[in-house]
C-alpha positions as CSV (number, residue, x, y, z in Angstrom):
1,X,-35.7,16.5,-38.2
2,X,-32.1,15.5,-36.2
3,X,-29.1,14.0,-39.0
4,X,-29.0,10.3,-38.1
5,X,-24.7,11.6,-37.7
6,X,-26.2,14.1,-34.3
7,X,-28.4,10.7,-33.0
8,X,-25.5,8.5,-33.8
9,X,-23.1,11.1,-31.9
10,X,-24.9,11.7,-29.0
11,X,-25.8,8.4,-28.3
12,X,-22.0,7.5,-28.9
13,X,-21.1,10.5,-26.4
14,X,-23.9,9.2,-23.8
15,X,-22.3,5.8,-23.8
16,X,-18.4,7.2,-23.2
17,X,-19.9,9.8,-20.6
18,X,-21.6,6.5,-19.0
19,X,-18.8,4.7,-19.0
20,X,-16.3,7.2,-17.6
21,X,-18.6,7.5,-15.0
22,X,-18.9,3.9,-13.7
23,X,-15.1,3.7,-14.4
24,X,-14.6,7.2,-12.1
25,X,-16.8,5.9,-9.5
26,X,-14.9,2.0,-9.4
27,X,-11.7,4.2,-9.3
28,X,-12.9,6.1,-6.6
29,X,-13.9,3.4,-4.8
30,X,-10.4,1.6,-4.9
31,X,-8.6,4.9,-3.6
32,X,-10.8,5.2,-0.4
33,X,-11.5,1.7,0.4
34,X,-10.3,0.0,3.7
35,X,-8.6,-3.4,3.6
36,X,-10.7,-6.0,4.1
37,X,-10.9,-7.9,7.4
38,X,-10.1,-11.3,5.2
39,X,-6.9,-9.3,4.1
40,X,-5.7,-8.2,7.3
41,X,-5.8,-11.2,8.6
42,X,-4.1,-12.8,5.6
43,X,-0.9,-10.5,5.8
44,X,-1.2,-10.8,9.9
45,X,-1.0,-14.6,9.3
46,X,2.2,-14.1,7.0
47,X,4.3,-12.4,8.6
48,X,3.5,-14.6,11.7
49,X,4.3,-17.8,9.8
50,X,7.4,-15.8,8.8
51,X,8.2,-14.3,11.9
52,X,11.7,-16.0,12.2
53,X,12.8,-15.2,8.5
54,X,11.8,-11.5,7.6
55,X,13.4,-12.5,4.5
56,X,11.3,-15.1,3.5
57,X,8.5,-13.4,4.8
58,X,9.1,-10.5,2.8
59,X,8.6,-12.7,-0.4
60,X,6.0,-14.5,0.6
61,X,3.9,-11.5,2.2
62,X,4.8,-8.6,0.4
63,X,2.4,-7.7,-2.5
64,X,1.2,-10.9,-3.2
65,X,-1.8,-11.5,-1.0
66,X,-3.0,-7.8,-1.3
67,X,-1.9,-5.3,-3.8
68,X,-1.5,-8.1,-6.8
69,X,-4.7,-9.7,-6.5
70,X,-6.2,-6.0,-6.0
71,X,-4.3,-4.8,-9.2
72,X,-5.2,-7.5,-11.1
73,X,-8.8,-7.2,-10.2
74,X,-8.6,-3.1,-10.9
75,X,-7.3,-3.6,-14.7
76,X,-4.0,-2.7,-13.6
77,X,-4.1,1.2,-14.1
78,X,-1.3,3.3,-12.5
79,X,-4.0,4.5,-10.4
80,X,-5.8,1.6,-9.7
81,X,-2.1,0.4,-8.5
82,X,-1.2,3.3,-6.8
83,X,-4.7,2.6,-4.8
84,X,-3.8,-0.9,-4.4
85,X,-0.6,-0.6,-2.5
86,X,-2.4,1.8,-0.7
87,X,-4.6,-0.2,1.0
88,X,-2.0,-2.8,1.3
89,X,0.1,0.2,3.2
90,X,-2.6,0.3,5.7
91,X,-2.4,-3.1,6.5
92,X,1.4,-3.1,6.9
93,X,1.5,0.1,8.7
94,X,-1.2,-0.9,11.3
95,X,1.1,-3.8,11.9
96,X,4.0,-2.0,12.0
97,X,2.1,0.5,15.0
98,X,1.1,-2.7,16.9
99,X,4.8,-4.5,17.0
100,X,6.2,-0.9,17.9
101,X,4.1,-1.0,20.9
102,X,4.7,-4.4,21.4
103,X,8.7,-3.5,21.5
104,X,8.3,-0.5,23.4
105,X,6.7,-2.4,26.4
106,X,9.8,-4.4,26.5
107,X,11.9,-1.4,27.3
108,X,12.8,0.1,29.8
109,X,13.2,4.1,29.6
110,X,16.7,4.7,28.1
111,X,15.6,1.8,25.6
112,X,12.6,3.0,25.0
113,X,14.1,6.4,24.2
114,X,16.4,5.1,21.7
115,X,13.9,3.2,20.1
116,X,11.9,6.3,19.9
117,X,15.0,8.1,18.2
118,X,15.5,4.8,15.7
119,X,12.3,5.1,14.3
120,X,11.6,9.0,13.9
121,X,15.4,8.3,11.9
122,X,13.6,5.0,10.1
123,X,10.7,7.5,9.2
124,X,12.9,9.8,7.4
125,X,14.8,7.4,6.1
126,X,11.2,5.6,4.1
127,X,10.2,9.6,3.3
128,X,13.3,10.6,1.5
129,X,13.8,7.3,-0.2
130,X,10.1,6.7,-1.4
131,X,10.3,10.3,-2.4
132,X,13.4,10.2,-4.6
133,X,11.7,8.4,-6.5
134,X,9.8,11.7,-8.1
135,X,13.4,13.4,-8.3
136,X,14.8,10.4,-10.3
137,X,12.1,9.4,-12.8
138,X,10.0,12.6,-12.9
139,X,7.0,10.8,-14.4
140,X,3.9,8.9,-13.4
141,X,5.2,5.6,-13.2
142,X,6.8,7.4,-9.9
143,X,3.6,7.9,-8.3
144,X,3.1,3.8,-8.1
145,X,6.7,3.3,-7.5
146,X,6.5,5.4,-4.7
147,X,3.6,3.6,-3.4
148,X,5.1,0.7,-3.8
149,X,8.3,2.0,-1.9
150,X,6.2,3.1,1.0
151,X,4.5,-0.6,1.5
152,X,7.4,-2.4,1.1
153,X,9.3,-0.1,4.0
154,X,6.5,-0.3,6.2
155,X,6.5,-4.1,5.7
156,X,10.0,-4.4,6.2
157,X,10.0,-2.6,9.3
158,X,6.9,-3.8,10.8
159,X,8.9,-7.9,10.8
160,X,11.7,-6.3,12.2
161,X,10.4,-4.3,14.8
162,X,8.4,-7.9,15.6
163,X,12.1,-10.0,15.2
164,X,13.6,-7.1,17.9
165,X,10.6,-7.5,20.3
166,X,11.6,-10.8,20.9
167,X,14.9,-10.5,21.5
């Protein structure tokens, strides 16, 4: 006959195993997930409404109709964040590709060149800021800053790459 302490155990190790599990696959789930059309369109509406003041825009847009509500919903895990601003990325960054098409159209071919050249610079300008970010605080919180860092670059650039567009 099984100790009540070995039933008590295992049924105390089945429950943590369970619950790492559902928690593993949630987490999984927020790392590979696509934005949702609703928040697409809900940072697409911003930063039109904005358009004029990238500043404003930037605080109105940034973070707070995607990567809060997600982080909030998520528990608010370093992972669960990193995941977050993720997804918000995407949304920023597929902006960001549409007004740089948008610009380039506007060009003609010595423009168009230079505008090339300014944004390969922009792009290592975002990679060797969002990455110092390891170098400085050499921890974990770095990996959500620097996810962080990238969507806040790519939203930044995707308004002004709208504002020179229409110039």
């Amino acid at each position: 006959m099984r100790s009540p302490f070995n039933l008590a155990h295992r049924f105390a190790l089945i429950c943590v195993l369970q619950l790492v599990s559902s928690f593993a696959a949630e987490l999984g789930h927020a790392q590979t997930r696509k934005p949702t059309a609703n928040e697409v369109a809900a940072i697409r509406d911003c930063a039109t409404k904005n358009k004029d003041n990238p500043d404003q825009g930037e605080r109105r847009c940034l973070f707070n109709l995607v990567a809060e509500p997600c982080i909030k919903r998520g528990g608010g895990t370093k992972s669960v964040e990193v995941a977050c601003y993720s997804v918000e990325n995407s949304i920023w960054d597929g902006l960001l590709n549409d007004n740089y098409k948008v610009l380039l159209d506007t060009l003609d071919a010595d423009q168009a060149a230079k505008a090339q050249a300014m944004q390969r610079a922009w792009m290592a300008y975002r990679d060797t800021t969002c990455e110092f970010y390891y170098d400085k605080i050499q921890g974990t919180m770095a990996t959500t800053m620097h996810a962080a860092c990238l969507t806040r670059e790519s939203a930044r650039r995707a308004m002004l790459l709208e504002f020179f567009s229409r110039l």
